[in-house]
C-alpha beads as a LAMMPS data file, in Angstrom:
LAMMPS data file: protein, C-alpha beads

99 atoms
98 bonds

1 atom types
1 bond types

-500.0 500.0 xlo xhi
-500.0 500.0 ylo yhi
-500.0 500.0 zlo zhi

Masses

1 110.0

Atoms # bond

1 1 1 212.640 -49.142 121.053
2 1 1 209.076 -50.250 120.753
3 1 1 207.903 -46.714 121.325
4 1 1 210.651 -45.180 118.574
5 1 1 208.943 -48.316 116.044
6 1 1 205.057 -47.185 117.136
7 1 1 206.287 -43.245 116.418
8 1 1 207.302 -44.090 113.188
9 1 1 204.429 -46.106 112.292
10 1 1 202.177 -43.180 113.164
11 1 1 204.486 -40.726 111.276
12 1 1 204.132 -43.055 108.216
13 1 1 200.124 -43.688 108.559
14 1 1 199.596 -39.488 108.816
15 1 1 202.149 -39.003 105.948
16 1 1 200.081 -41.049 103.646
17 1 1 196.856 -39.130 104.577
18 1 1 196.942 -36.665 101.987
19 1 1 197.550 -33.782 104.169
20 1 1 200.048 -31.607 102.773
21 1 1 202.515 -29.675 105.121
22 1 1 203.104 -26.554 105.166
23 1 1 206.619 -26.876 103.038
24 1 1 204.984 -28.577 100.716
25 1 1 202.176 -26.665 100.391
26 1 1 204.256 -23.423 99.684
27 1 1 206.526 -25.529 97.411
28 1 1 203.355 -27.055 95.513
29 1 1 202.331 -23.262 95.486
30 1 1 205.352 -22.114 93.664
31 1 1 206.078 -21.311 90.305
32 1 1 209.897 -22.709 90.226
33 1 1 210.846 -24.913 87.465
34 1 1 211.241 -28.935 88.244
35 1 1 208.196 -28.109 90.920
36 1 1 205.868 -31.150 91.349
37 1 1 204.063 -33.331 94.044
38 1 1 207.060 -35.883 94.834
39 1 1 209.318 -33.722 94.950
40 1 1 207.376 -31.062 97.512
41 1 1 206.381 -34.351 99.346
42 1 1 210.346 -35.125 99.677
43 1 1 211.242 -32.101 100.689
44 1 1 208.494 -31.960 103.661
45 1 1 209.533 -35.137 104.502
46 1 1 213.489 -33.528 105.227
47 1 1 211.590 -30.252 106.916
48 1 1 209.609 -32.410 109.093
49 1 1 212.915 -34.435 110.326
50 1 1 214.917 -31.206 110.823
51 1 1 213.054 -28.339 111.187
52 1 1 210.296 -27.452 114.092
53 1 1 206.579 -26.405 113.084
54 1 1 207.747 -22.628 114.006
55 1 1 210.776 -23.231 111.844
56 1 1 208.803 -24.598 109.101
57 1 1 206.168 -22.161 108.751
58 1 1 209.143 -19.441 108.804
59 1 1 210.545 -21.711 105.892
60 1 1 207.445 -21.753 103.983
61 1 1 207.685 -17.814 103.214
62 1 1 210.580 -18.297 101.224
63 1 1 208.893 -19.812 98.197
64 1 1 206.929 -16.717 98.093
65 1 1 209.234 -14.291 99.297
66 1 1 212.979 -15.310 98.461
67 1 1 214.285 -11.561 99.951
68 1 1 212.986 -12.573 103.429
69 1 1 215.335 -15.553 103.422
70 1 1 217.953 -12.811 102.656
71 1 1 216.817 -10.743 105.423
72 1 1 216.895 -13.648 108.502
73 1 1 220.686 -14.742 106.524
74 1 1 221.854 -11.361 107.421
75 1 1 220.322 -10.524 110.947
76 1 1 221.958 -10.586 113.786
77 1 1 219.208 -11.655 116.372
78 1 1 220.917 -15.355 118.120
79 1 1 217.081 -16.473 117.250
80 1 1 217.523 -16.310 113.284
81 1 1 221.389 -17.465 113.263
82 1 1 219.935 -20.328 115.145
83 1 1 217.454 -20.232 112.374
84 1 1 219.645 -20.242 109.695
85 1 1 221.953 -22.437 111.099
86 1 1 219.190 -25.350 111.050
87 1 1 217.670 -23.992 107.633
88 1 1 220.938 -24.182 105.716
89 1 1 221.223 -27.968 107.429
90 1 1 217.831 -28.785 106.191
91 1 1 218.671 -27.055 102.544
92 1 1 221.482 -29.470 101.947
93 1 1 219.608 -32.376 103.253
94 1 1 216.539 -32.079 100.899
95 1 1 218.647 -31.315 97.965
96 1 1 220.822 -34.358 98.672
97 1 1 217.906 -36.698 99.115
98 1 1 214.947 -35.144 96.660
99 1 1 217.052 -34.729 93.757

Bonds

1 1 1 2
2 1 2 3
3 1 3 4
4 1 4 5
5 1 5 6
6 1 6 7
7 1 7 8
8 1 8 9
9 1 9 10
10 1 10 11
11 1 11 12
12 1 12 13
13 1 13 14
14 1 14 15
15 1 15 16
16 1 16 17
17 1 17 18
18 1 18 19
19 1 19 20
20 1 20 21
21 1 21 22
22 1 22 23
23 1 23 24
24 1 24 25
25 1 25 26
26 1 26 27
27 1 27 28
28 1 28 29
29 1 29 30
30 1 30 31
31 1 31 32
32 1 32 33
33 1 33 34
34 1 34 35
35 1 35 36
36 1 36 37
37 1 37 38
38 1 38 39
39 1 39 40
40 1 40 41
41 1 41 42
42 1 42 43
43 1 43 44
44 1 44 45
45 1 45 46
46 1 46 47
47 1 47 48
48 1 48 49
49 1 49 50
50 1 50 51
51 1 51 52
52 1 52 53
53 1 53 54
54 1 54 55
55 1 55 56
56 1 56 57
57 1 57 58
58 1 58 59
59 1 59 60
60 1 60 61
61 1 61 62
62 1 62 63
63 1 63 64
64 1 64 65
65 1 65 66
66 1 66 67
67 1 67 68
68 1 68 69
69 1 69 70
70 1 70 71
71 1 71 72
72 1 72 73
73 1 73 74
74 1 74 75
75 1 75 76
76 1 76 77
77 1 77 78
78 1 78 79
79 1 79 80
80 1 80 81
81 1 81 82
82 1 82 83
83 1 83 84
84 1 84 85
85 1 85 86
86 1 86 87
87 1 87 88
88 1 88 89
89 1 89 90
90 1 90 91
91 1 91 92
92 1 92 93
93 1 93 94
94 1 94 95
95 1 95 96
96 1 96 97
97 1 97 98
98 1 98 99
């Protein structure tokens, strides 16, 4: 437990840094309507409990690209239906909690 407490402390003292992730840099980046620093700071707060750096950086090309998301939602490699699978899980999380 006391380790679990000290991990969170650190996750909250790097948070407040000013360091952007890489979710919310590409969301920052973005030219979608309703786009501003809380709410890109919400959502890589939701990436960063749910998806992997790898995942996230995969992620991140969406807000540029929205086909590729397309393109790994129709693939059959295991990899990106594992992909999905987690992306689609972190989708419903940050619009349930950033909205």
């Amino acid at each position: 437990m006391k380790k679990f407490l000290t991990m969170a402390v650190l996750a909250g003292v790097a948070a407040g840094c000013g360091q952007a992730g890489v979710i919310e840099r590409a969301c920052l980046s973005s030219e979608r309507a309703n786009t501003n620093r809380q709410v890109c700071d919400c959502i890589q707060h939701v990436a960063d409990m749910t998806l992997d750096r790898r995942d996230q950086k995969l992620a991140a090309t969406f807000f540029e690209d929205p086909h590729r998301a397309q393109e790994i939602r129709t693939s059959d490699s295991t990899r990106d239906e594992t992909f999905w699978r987690k992306y689609s899980s972190f989708g419903s999380n940050a619009e349930s909690y950033c909205n």
